[in-house]
C-alpha positions as CSV (number, residue, x, y, z in Angstrom):
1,X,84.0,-115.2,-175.3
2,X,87.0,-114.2,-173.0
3,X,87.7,-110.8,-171.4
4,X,91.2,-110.2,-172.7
5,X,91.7,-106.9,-170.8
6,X,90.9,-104.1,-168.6
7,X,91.9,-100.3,-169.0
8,X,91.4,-97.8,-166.3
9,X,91.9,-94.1,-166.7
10,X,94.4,-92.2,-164.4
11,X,95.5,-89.2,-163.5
12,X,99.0,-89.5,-161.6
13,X,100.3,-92.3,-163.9
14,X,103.2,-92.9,-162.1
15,X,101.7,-92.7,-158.8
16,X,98.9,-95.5,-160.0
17,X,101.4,-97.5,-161.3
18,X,103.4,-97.8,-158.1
19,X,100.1,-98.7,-156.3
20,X,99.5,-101.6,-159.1
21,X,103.2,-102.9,-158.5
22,X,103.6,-102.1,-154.8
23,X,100.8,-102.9,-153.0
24,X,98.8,-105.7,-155.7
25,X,101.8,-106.8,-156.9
26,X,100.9,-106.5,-160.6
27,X,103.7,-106.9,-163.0
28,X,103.9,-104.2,-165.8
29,X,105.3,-105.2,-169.5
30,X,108.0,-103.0,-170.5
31,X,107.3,-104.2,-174.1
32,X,104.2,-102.1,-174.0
33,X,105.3,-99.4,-171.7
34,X,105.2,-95.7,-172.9
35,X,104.9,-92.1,-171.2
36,X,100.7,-92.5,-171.5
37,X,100.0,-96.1,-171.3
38,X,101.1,-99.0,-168.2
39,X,100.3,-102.6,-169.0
40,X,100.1,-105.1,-166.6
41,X,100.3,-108.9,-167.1
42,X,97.7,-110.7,-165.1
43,X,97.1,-114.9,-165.4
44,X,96.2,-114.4,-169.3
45,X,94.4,-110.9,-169.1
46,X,96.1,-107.8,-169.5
47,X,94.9,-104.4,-167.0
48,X,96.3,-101.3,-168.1
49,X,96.7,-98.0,-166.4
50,X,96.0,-94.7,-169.2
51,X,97.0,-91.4,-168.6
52,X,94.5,-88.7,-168.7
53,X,95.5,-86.0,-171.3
54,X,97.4,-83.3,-169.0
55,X,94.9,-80.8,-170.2
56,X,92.2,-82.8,-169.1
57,X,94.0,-84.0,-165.7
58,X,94.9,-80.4,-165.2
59,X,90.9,-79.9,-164.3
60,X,90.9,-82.7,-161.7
61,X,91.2,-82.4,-158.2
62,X,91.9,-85.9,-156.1
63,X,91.3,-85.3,-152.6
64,X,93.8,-87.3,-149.8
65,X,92.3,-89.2,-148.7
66,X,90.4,-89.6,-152.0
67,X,86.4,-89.8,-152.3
68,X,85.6,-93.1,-153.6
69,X,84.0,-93.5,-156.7
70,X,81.3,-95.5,-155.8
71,X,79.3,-94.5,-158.7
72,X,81.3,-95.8,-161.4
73,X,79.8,-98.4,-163.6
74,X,82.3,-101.0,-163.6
75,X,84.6,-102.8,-160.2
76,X,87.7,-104.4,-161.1
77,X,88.7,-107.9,-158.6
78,X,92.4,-108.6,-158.1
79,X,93.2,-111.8,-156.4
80,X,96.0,-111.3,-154.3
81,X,98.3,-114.1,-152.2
82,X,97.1,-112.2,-148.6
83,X,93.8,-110.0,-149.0
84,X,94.2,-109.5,-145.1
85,X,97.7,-108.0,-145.4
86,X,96.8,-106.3,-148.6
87,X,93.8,-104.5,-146.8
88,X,96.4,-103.9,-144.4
89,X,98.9,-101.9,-146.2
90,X,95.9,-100.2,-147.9
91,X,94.5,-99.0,-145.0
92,X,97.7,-98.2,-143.8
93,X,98.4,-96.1,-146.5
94,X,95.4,-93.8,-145.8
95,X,93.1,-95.3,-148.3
96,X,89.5,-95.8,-147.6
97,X,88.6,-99.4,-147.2
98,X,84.1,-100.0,-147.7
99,X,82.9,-102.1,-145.1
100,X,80.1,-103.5,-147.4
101,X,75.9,-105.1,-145.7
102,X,77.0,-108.6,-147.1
103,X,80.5,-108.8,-145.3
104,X,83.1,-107.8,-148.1
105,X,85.8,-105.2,-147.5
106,X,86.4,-103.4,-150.9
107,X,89.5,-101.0,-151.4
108,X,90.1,-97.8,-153.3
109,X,93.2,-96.6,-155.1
110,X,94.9,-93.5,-154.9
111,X,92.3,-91.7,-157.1
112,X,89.6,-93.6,-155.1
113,X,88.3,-96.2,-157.6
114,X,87.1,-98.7,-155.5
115,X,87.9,-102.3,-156.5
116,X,87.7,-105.6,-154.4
117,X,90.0,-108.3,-153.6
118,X,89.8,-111.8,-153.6
């Protein structure tokens, strides 16, 4: 069994998807691009960004800096050429970074899904 893909819900689409490209470097696929949907080509896998419906989104308040979501049931891991300087830019970016018991510094996004780095 392989993991082909990941989707993650969003609210701010295009903001998401500038953090994805800007700051982890992800890649999106214009093939698959449409107003809703943001596809990213990762090293095999695909992770994809879906818009919330706008009457649904309309409902959700994200706080700056957001709350992470460290409840959710499921972390995504991006390797990334400089976690340091990726950290960096996150944190300089206002973004909570989680200074976790067993040493690792996880990140959140702009909507505060926290995700770690490697």
């Amino acid at each position: 069994m392989t993991l082909s893909g990941a989707m993650l819900f969003v609210k701010d689409l295009e903001r998401m998807t500038a953090f994805y490209t800007d700051v982890l470097g992800l890649k999106a696929v214009a093939a698959t691009r449409l107003d809703t949907w943001v596809e990213f080509e990762s090293a095999g896998s695909r992770f994809a960004l879906h818009a919330i419906p706008a009457g649904t989104a309309a409902g959700i308040t994200i706080d700056s800096p957001p709350v992470p979501r460290e409840q959710s049931a499921m972390k995504l891991t991006f390797t990334v050429a400089d976690v340091d300087g990726t950290l960096a830019r996150i944190k300089a970016m206002g973004l909570p970074l989680l200074q976790r018991p067993w040493g690792e510094i996880e990140a959140t996004d702009p909507e505060g899904n926290v995700f770690a780095l490697a």
